[in-house]
C-alpha positions in Angstrom: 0.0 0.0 0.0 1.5 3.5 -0.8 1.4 6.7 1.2 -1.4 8.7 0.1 1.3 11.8 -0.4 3.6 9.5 -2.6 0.9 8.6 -4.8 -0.1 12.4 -5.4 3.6 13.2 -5.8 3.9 10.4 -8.3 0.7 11.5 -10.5 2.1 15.0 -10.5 5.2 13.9 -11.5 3.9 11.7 -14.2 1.6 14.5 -15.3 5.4 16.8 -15.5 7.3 14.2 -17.3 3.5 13.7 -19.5 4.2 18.0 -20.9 8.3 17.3 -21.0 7.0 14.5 -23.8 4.9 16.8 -25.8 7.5 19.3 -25.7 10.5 17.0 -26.7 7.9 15.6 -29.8 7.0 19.0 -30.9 10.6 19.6 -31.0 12.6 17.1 -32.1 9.3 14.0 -33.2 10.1 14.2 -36.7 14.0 13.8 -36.7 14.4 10.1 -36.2 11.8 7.2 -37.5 10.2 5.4 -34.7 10.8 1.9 -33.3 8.6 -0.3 -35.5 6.8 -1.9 -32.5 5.8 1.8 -31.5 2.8 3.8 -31.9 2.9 7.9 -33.0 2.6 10.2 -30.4 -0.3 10.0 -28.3 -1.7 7.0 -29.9 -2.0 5.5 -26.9 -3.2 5.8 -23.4 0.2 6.2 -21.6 2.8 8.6 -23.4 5.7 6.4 -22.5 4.5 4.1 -24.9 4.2 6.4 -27.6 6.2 8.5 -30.0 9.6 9.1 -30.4 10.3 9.8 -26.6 10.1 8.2 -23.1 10.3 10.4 -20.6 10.5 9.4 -17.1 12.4 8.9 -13.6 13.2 6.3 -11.0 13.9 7.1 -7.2 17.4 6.7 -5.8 18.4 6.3 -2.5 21.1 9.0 -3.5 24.5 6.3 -2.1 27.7 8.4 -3.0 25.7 11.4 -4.3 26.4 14.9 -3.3 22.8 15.7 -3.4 21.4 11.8 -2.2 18.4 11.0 -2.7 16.0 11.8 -5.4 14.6 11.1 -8.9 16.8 10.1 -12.0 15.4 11.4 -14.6 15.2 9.0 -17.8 15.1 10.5 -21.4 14.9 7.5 -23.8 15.0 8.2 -27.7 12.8 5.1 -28.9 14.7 4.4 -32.6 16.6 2.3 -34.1 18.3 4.7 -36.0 21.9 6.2 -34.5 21.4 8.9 -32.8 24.6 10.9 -32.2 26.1 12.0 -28.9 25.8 15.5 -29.5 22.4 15.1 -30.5 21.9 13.2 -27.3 22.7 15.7 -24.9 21.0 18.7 -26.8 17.7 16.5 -26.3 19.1 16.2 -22.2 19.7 19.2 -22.5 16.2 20.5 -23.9 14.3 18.3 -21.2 16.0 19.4 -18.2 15.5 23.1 -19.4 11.6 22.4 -19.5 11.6 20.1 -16.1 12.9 23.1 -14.2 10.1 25.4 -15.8 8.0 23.2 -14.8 9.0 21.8 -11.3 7.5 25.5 -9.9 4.2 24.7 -11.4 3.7 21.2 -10.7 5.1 21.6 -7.0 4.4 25.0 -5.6 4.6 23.9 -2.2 8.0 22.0 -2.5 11.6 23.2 -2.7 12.5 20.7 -5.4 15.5 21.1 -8.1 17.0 19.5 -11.4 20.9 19.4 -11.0 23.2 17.4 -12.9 24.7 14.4 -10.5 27.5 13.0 -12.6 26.1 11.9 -15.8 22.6 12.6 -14.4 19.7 14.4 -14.4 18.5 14.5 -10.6 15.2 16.2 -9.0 16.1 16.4 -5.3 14.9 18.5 -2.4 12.0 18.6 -0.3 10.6 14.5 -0.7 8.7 14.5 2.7 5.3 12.9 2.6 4.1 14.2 5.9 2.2 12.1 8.1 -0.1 8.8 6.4 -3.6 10.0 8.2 
């Protein structure tokens, strides 16, 4: 059973990385052919199965970070064309840009940030959930 507080966090950060898709296909959707086994964008009910993009995160329990714990952000290009390094990172780039316009919005009542940890892209701050009643 999850905390009621994670689960909101969670849909709002779904709903976050949901706009950082849209904004990574209207930019860069038409520059690489999709995977054959996927759909166009927003052909389906979850984003991350659409489109040229997957945009998402996974918690980490921050071990032998600087800034510990938090959310790796994940920006998968879905192709099986080569998609340069450079290329790569201007996409990274583009997303984290957007995350930290949005972070505000989506959590008003947080003190949460997008810094680069290593080769990472980390949200970390304020991750309290408060009491469970």
């Amino acid at each position: 059973m999850k905390h009621p507080a994670h689960r909101r966090f969670d849909d709002r950060l779904k709903q976050l990385f949901d706009e950082v898709d849209d904004y990574l296909e209207q930019r860069y959707g038409d520059r690489y052919p999709l995977h054959p086994a996927r759909s166009r964008h927003g052909e389906t009910a979850n984003k991350e199965h659409s489109g040229l993009f997957s945009v998402g995160a996974s918690f980490s329990a921050g071990y032998g970070s600087e800034y510990g714990r938090g959310y790796v952000v994940d920006v998968e290009i879905v192709t099986l064309t080569d998609v340069p390094d450079e290329i790569e990172d201007e996409i990274d780039e583009a997303a984290a840009e957007r995350v930290r316009e949005l972070l505000p919005r989506y959590f008003p009542d947080r003190e949460l940030e997008l810094v680069r940890d290593g080769r990472l892209l980390k949200i970390h701050g304020d991750l309290s959930l408060g009491p469970s009643s």
